[in-house]
C-alpha positions in Angstrom: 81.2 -33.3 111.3 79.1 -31.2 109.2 79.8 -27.5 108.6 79.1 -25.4 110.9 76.8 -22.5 109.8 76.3 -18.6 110.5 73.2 -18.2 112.3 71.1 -15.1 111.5 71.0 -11.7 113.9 67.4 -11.9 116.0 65.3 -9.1 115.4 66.2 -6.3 117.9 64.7 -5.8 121.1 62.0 -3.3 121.1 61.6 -2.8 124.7 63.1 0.4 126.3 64.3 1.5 129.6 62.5 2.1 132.5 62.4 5.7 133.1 65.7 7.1 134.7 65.8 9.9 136.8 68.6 12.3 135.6 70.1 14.2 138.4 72.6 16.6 137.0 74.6 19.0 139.6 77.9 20.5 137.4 76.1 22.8 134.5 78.5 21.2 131.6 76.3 17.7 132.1 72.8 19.8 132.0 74.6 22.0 128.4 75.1 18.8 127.2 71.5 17.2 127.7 70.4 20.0 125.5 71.9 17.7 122.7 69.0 15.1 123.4 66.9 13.2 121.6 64.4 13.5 123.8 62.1 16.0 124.8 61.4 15.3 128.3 65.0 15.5 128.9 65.0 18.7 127.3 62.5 20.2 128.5 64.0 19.2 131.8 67.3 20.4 131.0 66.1 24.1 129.8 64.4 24.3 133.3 67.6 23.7 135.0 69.3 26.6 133.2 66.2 28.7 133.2 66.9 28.3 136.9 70.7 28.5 136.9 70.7 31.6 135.0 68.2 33.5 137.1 70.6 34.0 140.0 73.2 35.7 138.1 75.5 37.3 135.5 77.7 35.0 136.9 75.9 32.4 136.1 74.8 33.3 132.6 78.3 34.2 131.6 79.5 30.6 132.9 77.0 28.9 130.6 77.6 31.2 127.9 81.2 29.8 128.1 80.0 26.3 128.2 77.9 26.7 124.9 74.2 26.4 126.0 73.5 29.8 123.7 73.3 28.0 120.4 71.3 24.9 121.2 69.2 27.1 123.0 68.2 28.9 119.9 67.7 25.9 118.1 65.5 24.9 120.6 62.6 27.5 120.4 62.0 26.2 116.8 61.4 22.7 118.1 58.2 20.9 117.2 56.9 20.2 121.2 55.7 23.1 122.8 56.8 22.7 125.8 60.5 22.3 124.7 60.1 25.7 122.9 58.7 27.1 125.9 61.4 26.1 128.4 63.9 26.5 126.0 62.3 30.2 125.4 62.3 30.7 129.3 66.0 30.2 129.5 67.3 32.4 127.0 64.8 35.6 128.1 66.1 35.0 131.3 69.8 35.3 129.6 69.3 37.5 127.0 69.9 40.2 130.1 73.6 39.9 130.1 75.4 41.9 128.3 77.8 39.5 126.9 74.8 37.2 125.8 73.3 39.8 123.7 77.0 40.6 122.1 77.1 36.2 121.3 73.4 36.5 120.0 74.0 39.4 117.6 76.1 36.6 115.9 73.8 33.7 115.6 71.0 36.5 114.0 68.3 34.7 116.1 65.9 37.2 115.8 63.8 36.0 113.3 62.6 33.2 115.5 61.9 34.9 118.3 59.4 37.5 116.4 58.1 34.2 114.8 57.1 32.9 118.5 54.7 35.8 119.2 51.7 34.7 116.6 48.7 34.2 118.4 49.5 30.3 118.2 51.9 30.3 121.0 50.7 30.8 124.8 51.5 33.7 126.9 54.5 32.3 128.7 56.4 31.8 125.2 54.7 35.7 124.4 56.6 36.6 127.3 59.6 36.0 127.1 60.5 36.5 123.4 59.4 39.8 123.9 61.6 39.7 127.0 64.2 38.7 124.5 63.3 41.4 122.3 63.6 44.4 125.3 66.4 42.8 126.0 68.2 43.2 122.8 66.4 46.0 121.5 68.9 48.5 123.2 71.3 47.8 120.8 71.5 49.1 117.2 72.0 46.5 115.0 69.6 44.5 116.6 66.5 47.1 116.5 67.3 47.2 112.7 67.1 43.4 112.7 63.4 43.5 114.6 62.8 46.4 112.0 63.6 44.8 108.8 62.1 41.4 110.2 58.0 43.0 110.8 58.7 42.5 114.3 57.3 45.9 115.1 53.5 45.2 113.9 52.9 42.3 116.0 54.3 44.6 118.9 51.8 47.3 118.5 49.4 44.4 118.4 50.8 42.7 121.8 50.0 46.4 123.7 46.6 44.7 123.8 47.6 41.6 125.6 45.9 40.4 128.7 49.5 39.8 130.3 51.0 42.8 131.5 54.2 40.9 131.6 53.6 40.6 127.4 52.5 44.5 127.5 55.6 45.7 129.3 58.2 43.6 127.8 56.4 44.9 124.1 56.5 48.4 125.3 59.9 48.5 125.8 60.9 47.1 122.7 59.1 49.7 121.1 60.4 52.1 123.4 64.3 51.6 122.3 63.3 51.2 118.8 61.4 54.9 118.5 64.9 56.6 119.4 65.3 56.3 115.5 63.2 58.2 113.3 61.9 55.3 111.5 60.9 53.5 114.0 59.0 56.5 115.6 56.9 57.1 111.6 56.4 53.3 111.6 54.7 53.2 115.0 52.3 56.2 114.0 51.7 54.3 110.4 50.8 51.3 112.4 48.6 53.0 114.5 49.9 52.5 117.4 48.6 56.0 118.9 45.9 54.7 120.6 47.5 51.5 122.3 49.8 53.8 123.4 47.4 56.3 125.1 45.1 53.5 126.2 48.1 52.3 128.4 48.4 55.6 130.1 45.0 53.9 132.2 47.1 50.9 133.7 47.5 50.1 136.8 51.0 49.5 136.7 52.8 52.6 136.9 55.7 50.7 135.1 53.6 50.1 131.9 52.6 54.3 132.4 56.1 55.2 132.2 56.8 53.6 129.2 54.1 54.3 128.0 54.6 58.1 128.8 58.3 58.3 127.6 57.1 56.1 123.8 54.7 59.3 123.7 57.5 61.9 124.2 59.5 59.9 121.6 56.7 59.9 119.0 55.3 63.4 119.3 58.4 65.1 118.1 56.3 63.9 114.3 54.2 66.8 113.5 51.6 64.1 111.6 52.0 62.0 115.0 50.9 64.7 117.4 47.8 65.5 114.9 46.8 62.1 115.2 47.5 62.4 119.2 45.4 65.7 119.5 42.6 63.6 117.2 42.9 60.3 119.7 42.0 63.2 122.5 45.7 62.5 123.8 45.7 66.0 125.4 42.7 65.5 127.1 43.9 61.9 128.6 47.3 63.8 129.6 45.1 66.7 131.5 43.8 63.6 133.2 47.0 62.9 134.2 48.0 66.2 135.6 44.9 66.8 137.1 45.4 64.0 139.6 47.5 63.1 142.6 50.4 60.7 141.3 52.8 63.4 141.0 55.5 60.1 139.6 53.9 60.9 136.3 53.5 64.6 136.2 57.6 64.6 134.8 56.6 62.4 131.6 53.1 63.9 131.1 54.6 67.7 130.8 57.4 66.3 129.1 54.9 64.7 126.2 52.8 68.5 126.3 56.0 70.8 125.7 56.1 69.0 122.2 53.2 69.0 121.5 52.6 72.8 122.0 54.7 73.5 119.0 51.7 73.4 117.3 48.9 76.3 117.9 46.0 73.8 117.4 47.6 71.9 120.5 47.7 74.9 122.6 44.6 76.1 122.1 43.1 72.8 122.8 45.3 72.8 126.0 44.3 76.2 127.4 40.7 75.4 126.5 41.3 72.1 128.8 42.9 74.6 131.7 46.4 73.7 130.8 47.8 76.9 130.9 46.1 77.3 134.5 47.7 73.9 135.5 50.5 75.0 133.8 51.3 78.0 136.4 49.9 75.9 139.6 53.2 73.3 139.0 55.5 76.4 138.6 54.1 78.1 141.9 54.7 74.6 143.4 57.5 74.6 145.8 60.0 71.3 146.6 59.5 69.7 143.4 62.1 71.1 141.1 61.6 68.8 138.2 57.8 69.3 137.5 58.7 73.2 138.0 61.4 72.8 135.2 59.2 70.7 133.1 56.8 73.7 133.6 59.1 76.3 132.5 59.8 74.5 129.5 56.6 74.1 128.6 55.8 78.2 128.6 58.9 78.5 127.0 57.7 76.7 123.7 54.6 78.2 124.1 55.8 81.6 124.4 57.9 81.6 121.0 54.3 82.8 119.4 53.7 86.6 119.6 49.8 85.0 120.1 50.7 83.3 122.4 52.4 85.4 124.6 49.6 87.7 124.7 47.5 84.6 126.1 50.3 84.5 128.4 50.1 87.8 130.0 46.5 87.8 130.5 47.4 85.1 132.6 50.0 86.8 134.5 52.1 84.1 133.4 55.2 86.2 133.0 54.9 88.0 136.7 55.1 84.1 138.3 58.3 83.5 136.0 59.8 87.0 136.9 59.6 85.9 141.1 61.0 82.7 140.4 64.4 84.6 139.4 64.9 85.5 142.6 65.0 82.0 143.8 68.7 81.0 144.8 68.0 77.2 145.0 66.4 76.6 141.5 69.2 77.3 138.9 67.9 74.8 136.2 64.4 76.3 136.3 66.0 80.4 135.9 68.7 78.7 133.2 65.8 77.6 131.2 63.7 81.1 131.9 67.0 83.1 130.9 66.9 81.1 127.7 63.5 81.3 127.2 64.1 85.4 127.3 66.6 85.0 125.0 64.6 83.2 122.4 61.4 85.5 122.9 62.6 88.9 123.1 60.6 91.0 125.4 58.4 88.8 127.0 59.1 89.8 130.6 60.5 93.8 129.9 57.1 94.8 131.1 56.8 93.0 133.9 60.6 94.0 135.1 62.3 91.1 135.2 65.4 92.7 133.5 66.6 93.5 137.3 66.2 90.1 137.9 68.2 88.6 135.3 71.4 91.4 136.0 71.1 89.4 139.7 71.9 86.3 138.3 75.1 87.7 136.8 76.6 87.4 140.1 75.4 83.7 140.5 77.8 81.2 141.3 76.5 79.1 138.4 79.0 79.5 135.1 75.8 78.0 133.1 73.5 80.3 134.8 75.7 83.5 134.1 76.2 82.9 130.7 72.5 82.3 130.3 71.9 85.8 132.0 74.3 87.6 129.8 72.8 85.6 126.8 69.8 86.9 127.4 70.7 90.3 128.0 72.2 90.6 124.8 69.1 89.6 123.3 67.2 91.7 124.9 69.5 94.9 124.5 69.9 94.3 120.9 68.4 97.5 119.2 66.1 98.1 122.4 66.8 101.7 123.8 64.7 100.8 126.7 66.3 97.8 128.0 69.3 98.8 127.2 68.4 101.8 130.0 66.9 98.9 132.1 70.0 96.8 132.8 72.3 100.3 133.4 69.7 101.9 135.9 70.3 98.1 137.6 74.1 98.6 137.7 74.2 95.9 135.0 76.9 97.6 132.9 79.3 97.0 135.5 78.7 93.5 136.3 79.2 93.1 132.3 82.6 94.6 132.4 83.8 92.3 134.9 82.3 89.2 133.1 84.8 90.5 130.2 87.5 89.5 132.4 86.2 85.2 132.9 87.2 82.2 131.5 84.1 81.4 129.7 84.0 82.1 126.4 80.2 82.3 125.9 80.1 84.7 128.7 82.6 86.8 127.9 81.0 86.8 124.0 77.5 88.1 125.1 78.7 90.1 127.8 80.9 92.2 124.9 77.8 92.0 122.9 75.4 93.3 125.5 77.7 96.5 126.6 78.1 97.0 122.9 74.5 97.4 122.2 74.4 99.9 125.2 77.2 102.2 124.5 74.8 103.6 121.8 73.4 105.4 124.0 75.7 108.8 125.2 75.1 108.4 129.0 75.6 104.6 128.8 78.8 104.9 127.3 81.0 107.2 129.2 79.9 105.1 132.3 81.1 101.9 131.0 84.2 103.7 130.1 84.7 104.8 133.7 84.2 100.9 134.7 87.3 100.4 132.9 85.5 99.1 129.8 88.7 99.4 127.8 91.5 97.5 129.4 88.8 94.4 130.0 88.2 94.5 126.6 92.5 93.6 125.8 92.5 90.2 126.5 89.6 89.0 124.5 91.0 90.6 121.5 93.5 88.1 121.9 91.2 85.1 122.1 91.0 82.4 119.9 87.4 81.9 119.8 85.8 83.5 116.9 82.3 84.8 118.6 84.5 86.4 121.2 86.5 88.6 118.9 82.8 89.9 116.5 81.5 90.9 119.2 85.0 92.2 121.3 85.7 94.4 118.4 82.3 95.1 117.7 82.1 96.7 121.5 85.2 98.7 120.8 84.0 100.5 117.7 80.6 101.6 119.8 83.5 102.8 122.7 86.4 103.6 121.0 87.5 107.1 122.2 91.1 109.4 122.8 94.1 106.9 123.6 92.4 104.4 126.4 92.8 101.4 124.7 96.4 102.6 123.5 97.3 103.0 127.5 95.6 100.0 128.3 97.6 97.6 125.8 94.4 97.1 122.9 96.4 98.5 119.6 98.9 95.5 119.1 96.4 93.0 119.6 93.4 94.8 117.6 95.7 95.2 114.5 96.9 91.7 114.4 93.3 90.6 113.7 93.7 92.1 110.8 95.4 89.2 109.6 92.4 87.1 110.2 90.2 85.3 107.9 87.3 85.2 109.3 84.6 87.8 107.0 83.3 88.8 110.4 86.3 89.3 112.7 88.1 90.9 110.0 85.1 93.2 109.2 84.4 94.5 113.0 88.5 95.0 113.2 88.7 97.5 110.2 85.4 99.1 111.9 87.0 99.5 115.1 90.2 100.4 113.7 88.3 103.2 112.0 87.0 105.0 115.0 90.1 104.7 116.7 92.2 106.3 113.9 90.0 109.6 114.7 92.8 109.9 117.4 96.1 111.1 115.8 98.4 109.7 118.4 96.2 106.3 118.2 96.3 106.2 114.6 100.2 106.6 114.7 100.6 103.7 117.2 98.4 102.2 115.0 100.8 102.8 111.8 103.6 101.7 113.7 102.2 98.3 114.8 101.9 97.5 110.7 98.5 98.6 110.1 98.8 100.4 106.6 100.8 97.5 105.6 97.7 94.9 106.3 95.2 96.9 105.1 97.2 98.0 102.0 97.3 93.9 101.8 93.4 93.0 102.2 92.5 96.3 100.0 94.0 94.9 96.8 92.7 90.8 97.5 89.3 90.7 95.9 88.1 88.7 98.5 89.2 90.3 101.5 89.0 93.8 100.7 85.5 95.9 101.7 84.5 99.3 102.1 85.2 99.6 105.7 88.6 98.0 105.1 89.1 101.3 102.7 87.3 103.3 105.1 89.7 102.1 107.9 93.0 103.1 105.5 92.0 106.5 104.6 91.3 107.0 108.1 94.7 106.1 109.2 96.4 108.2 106.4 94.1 111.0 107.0 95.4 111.2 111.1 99.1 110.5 110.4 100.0 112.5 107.3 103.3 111.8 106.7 102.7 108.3 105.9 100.2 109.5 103.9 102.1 111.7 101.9 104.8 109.3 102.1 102.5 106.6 100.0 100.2 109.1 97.9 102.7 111.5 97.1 100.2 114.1 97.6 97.9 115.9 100.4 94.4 116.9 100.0 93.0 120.9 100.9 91.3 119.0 104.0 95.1 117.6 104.8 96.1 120.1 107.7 99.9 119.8 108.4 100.8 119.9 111.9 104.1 120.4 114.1 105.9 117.0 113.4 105.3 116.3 109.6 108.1 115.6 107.6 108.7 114.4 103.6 110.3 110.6 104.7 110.5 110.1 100.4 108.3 108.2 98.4 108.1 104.5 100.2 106.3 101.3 98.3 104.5 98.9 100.5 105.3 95.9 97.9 108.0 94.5 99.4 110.1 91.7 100.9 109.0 90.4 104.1 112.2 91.6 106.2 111.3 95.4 105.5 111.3 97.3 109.3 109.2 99.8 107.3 106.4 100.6 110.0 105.2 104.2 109.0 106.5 107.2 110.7 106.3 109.0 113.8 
């Protein structure tokens, strides 16, 4: 027999299979198809989880867990279009979970989504990578990622797609991105101002919105709003406010209260009727926001003396002045208090002072404090308000208010009777309210603006021995231990008037007084005239002491019943010295 020999291997078989319907029901086998060499199968398979995914977070959590993120984001880089397409589909459509996004931040896929938005691709991939985008946009680190990859450019440029799918999803990207200043200077370099305001004329009040709150964003830029009064953006937002879709009315007034920061803007609004319309949504009743909004919007307009004037011959200030009587609109008078506060005098001549010392009984701890902030305000070195709020009973209202738990109130309430006691009248009646023994217990605050202007008060009312019956000395001379240039300032200054009385100033003595002052006198840093003023004012009504550390009297020095030679005594020394000055 012959040897037997190897044949050789026939060429392989080039036929294939006949087309085999894949019918997947667990989501594991579809994750797994993603891994195909095939594109109809992918395609097919992306469909699937577009599908899957679109009926929950439960859903798009599960095939998080089961690894479809990753091939995913391979797959809207593949060659076929309609693989990137369905593969783009499926990860919009997940992109919405929150955990998603966190796994995404990871795989820093950015980059290819922003590259599927040329012009190239269709509207369906345009879409949803900017569905993507909105998606992830909310977060930080990923707007700096769109940022630093140009993704905000081609953006502004997809505002002018026929798709209003494209135009919202694009809008809201740029929406979370203007948050941050950079963002906002880009989109106004980019000239995106008048995409912006050409999509206040959709017809989806979605896409106005956004559109709206992009423009409140961007106008806080003093170069943007010049570029928004050259687009005619005011006149666009007049539109707006003109007509009957109150949904937008918020966003529009909202966009106009920044904007009239600038002078050029408000003239170009009251030119337009602004101001008018302005007044017609504060006189309208039931809708609380666009009132508010309203308010807001006088009250950056009325921070200009100019202004203001503009303002009364439109009997602005008389409309704001009734709606302080309102009980049921306490964010629209908190923002009208503040506004008073910030422009001094507005509504004096049109009474509205009554109005605020109402709102001092409100049941509103924001609202009160507003009221007594802007009383204080308006009292401040003003003779004639300061006669206002007492001829409305407001001193007394003031002195109870000394006695809350809110610091703010209780600070410009102190402040606000302060600046009245200058005048004679004034004062002896917010003595007789019992002026003195509210004023104890905020001496003994911790909160700085609550002590300047505490003590501040009692040096204006300061009289006799009231606040030595009522408890004030102890706590009034341990500030003098404070720190604070301020405090420790308004402390010698009240200590000052008080030491006029002799049995006061003795007290005062007694409490250690001399001793802290003798202290703050000789640090360089402490020490001020009044704190010397507040010394020889103490010596000067309790002699003995003074003799006591001096060693001498003055002509002026009148010696009473009661003085006696205690011996020379030196304030340098230990700590455990009971020496408290005599009595």
């Amino acid at each position: 027999m012959g040897k037997k020999v190897r044949k050789e291997s026939e060429t392989p078989c080039k036929e294939t299979f006949e087309p085999l319907p894949v019918e997947g029901k667990n989501p594991a086998t579809v994750v797994l198809l993603l891994s195909s060499p095939e594109e109809d199968i992918l395609v097919k398979a992306c469909e699937a989880i577009h599908t899957f995914a679109e009926k929950g977070d439960e859903n798009k959590v599960s095939l998080l867990g089961l690894g479809a993120l990753e091939p995913l984001c391979q797959l809207i880089s593949h060659d076929n279009k309609l693989v990137r397409r369905s593969a783009l589909m499926a990860l919009g459509i997940m992109t919405a979970n929150s955990d998603v996004k966190s796994a995404l931040k990871k795989i820093d896929v950015i980059p290819s989504i922003i590259d599927k938005l040329s012009l190239e691709e269709d509207v369906v991939v345009h879409e949803f990578a900017t569905l993507c985008l909105a998606s992830l946009s909310v977060d930080f680190v990923c707007k700096v990622q769109i940022f630093d990859s140009k993704g905000l450019p081609t953006l502004i440029q997809l505002l002018c797609s026929p798709d209003p799918d494209v135009k919202k999803n694009s809008l809201e990207t740029i929406f979370n991105m203007v948050q941050d200043y950079q963002s906002r200077q880009a989109v106004h370099e980019l000239g995106g101002i008048p995409q912006l305001l050409e999509l206040l004329n959709s017809e989806f009040p979605v896409i106005q919105h956004l559109a709206l709150r992009t423009l409140q964003n961007v106008t806080t830029d003093k170069d943007t709003r010049n570029t928004f009064r050259e687009e005619q953006g005011f006149e666009k937002l007049m539109d707006i406010l003109s007509n009957d879709f109150s949904d937008l009315h918020i966003e529009a007034l909202q966009v106009v209260a920044n904007c009239l920061n600038d002078s050029e803007s408000f003239q170009l609004i009251h030119q337009g009727g602004g101001l008018t319309r302005l007044t017609e949504f504060i006189i309208t009743p039931n809708i609380t926001e666009i009132q508010s909004c309203a308010v807001k919007c006088i009250a950056r307009v009325a921070q200009s003396a100019e202004n203001r004037k503009l303002l009364h011959e439109q009997n602005v200030e008389k409309v704001l002045v009734e709606l302080l009587s309102v009980s049921d609109v306490t964010n629209i008078t908190s923002i009208l208090t503040k506004m008073m506060c910030e422009c001094v005098g507005f509504l004096c001549v049109s009474g509205g002072i009554p109005e605020i010392v109402q709102l001092l009984n409100n049941e509103s701890l924001v609202l009160r404090e507003a009221a007594t902030q802007a009383l204080s305000n308006l009292t401040h070195g003003n003779k004639l308000n300061a006669f206002a709020v007492y001829e409305a009973g407001g001193h007394e209202i003031l002195v109870q208010q000394l006695y809350g738990n809110c610091a703010g109130t209780v600070a410009n309430s102190a402040a606000t009777l302060g600046n009245m006691a200058g005048q004679g009248v004034i004062r002896c009646s917010i003595l007789l309210h019992g002026a003195m023994q509210a004023l104890v217990e905020p001496l003994k605050s911790t909160n700085v603006q609550v002590l300047v202007n505490t003590t501040q008060c009692l040096a204006m009312l300061a009289c006799d021995t009231e606040l030595q019956t009522a408890g004030g000395l102890q706590p009034l001379v341990n500030l003098l231990r404070s720190y604070h240039k301020e405090v420790l300032h308004n402390a010698c200054l009240a200590i000052n008037v008080c030491a006029s009385d002799e049995p006061t100033a003795v007290e005062m003595c007694r409490f250690g007084a001399v001793e802290l002052l003798h202290e703050i006198n000789q640090s360089v840093k402490r020490r001020s005239s009044v704190s010397k003023l507040a010394m020889t004012s103490l010596l000067n009504s309790n002699l003995s002491v003074k003799y006591s550390l001096t060693g001498h009297l003055s002509s002026t020095d009148i010696i009473r019943d009661g003085f006696y030679d205690a011996g020379k005594v030196s304030l340098w020394r230990s700590e455990d010295s009971d020496f408290r000055g005599t009595v």
